[in-house]
C-alpha positions in Angstrom: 0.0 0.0 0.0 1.3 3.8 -0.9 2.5 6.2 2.1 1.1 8.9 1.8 1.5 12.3 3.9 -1.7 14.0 5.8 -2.5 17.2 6.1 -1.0 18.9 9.8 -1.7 21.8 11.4 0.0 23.4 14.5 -0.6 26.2 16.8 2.2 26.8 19.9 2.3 27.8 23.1 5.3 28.9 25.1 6.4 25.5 26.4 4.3 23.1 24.0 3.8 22.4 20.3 0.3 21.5 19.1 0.0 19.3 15.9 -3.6 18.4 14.7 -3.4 15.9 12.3 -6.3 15.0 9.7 -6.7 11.4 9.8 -9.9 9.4 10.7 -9.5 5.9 12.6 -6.0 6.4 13.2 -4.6 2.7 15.4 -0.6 3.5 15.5 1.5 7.2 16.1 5.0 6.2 16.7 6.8 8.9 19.5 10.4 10.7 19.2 13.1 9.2 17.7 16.5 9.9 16.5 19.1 12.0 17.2 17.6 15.6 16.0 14.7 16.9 17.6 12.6 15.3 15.0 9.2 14.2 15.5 7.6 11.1 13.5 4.2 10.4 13.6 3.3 7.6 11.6 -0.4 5.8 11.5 -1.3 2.9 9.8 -4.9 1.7 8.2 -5.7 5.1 8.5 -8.8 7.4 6.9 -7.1 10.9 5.3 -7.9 12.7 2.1 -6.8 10.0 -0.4 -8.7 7.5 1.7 -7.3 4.6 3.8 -3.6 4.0 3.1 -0.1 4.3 5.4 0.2 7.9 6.5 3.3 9.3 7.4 5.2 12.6 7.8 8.4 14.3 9.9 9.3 17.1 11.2 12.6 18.9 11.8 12.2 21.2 14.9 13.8 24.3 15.2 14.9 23.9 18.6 15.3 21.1 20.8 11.7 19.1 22.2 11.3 16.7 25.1 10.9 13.1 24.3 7.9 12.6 26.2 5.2 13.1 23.7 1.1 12.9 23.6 -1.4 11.8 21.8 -4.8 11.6 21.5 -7.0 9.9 18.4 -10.2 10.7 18.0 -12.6 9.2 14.7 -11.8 12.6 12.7 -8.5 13.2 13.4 -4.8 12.8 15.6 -4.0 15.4 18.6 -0.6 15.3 19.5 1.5 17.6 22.3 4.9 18.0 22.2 7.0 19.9 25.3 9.7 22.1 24.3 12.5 21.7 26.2 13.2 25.5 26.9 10.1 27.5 27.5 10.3 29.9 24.6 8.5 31.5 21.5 9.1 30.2 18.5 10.0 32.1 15.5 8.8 29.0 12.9 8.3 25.2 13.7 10.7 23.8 11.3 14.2 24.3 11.3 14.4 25.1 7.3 12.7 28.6 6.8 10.7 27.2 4.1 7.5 25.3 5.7 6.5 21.8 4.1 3.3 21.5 2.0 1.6 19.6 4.2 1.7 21.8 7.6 -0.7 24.3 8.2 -1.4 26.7 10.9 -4.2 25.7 13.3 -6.3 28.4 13.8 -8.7 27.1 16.2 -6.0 27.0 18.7 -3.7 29.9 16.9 -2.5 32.8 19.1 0.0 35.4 18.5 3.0 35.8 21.3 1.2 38.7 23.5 -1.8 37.0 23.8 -0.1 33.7 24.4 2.0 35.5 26.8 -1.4 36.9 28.9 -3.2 33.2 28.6 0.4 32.3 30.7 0.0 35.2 32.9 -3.9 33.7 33.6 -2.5 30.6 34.0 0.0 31.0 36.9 -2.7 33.6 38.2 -5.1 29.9 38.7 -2.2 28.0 39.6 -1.1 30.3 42.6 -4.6 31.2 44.1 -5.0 27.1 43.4 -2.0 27.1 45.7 -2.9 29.4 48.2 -5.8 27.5 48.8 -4.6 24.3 49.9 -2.2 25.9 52.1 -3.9 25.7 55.4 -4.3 29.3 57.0 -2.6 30.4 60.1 -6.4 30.5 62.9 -3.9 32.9 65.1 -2.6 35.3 62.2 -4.8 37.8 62.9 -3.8 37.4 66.8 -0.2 37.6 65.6 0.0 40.8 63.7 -2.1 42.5 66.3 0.8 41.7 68.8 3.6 42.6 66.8 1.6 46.1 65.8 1.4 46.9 69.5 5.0 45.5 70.4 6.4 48.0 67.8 4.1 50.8 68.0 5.0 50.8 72.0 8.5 50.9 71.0 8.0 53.7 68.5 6.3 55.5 71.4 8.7 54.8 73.6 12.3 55.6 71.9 10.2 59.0 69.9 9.5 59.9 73.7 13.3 60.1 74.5 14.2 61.6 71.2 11.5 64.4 71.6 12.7 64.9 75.4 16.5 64.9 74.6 16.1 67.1 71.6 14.3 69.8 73.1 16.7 69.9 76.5 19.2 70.1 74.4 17.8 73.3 72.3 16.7 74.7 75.7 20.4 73.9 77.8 23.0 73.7 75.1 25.5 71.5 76.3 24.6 71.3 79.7 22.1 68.7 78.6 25.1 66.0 77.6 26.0 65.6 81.1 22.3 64.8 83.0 21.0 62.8 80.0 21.2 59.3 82.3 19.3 61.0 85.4 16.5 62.6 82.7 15.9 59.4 80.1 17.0 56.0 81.7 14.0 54.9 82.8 12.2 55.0 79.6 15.3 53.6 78.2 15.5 50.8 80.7 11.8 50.4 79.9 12.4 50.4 76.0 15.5 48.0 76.0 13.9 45.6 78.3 11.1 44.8 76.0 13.7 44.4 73.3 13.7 40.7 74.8 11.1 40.2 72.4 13.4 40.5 69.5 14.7 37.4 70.4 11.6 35.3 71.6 9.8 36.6 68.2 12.3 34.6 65.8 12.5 32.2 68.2 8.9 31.4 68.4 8.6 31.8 65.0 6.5 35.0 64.6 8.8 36.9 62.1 11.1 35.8 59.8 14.6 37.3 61.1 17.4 35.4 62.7 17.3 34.5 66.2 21.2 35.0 66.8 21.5 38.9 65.0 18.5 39.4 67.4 20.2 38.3 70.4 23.7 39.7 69.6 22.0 43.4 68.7 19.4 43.3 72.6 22.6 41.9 74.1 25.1 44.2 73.5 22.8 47.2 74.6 21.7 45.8 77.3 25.2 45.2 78.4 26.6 48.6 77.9 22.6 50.1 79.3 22.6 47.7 82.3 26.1 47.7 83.0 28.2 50.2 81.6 26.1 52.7 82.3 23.8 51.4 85.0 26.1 50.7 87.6 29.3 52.6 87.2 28.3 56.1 88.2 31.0 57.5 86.8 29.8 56.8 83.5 26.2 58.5 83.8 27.7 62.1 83.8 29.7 61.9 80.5 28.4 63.5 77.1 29.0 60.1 75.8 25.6 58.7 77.2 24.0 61.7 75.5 24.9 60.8 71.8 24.0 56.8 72.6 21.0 57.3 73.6 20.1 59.6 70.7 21.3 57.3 68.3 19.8 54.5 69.6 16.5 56.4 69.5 17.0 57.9 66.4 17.6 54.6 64.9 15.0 52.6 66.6 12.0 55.4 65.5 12.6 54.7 62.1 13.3 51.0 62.0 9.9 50.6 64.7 7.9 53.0 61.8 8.9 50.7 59.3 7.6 47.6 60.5 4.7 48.7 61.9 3.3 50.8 58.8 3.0 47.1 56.8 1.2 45.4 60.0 
């Protein structure tokens, strides 16, 4: 019996190839072969326009495919899906510029690369709200943000309190305000810097997302030179130097403290 070749049309998509081809009761389609991304599809006993002979016909791809291919036969015709192995638009499907006589474009399934490119868009849009929805939700989110609002708004308060106070003593007594800054602002800042324990339970306990040691090193180290340094050597309280800590410290903790809570 003659080979003949059918009639094939395609249509693409970023990361598959769609090949319709026109062949009633179609029994055998033979998958990828050969070295070059060629695809064979060959059907035998089957129904095209010259009526039932061996159908057959190739393709040279213009870029690389995946080997898993599939197919689908229905009484009127052959739908077959092949992956491309990088998820790209297509210039052409065949590698020589000039197509064969028996492809076609599809154009029940035809789209051009922008709209291709929005029916991807839609696509991962499903997927991720498809997502989202079999993740379980967190009961005690709500319960969460209210806590770390309040934590960091209290802190904002708190360190914009001693920044305000230090500021204006220091526009009302010059330099004389370096030197009583300890006796004025410590207990706020003792206050402040003893809620800063937080910063290490909430990593720990897994209510933000930061590291647990940075946290501990950074409440740490203040508390050391607050506590000790400055607590409980007396010497210490009347120098200028407790002055420009604390502002920084304030001054550093009003903005970092604005930006967290803002988001919450």
């Amino acid at each position: 019996m003659q080979t003949l070749t059918p009639h094939v049309y395609w249509a693409q998509r970023h990361g598959d190839i769609y090949l319709r081809v026109e062949l009633s009761d179609a029994k055998v389609c033979d998958g990828l072969h050969g070295i070059k991304p060629m695809f064979l599809c060959r059907t035998a006993q089957g129904h095209g326009a010259k009526g039932d002979h061996d159908y057959e016909f190739s393709l040279d791809f213009l870029e690389p495919v995946k080997p898993e291919v599939s197919h689908r036969s229905t009484q009127r015709l052959v739908n077959v899906t092949v992956r491309k192995q990088e998820q790209r638009w297509w210039d052409r499907l065949t590698l020589q510029e000039r197509k064969p006589l028996f492809l076609a474009p599809d154009f029940d399934r035809w789209l051009d690369e922008s709209d291709a490119e929005m029916e991807l868009q839609e696509e991962e849009k499903i997927n991720k709200v498809s997502i989202e929805s079999r993740i379980r939700k967190d009961p005690y989110l709500g319960l969460k943000k209210g806590y770390l609002f309040m934590y960091n708004l209290v802190q904002f308060l708190g360190f914009s309190w001693i920044f305000v106070n230090m500021t204006v003593r220091l526009f009302i007594l010059g330099q004389d305000s370096f030197y009583d800054t300890f006796h004025t602002i410590a207990d706020m800042m003792y206050f402040c810097q003893m809620m800063a324990v937080a910063e290490v339970i909430n990593p720990l306990v897994g209510l933000v997302k930061t590291g647990v040691f940075p946290a501990m090193i950074q409440v740490v180290g203040r508390n050391v030179i607050l506590f000790v340094i400055f607590g409980s050597l007396e010497e210490m309280q009347n120098k200028a130097v407790v002055f420009f800590v604390f502002y920084l410290w304030s001054t550093i903790e009003i903005f970092r403290d604005l930006q967290v809570t803002l988001p919450l």
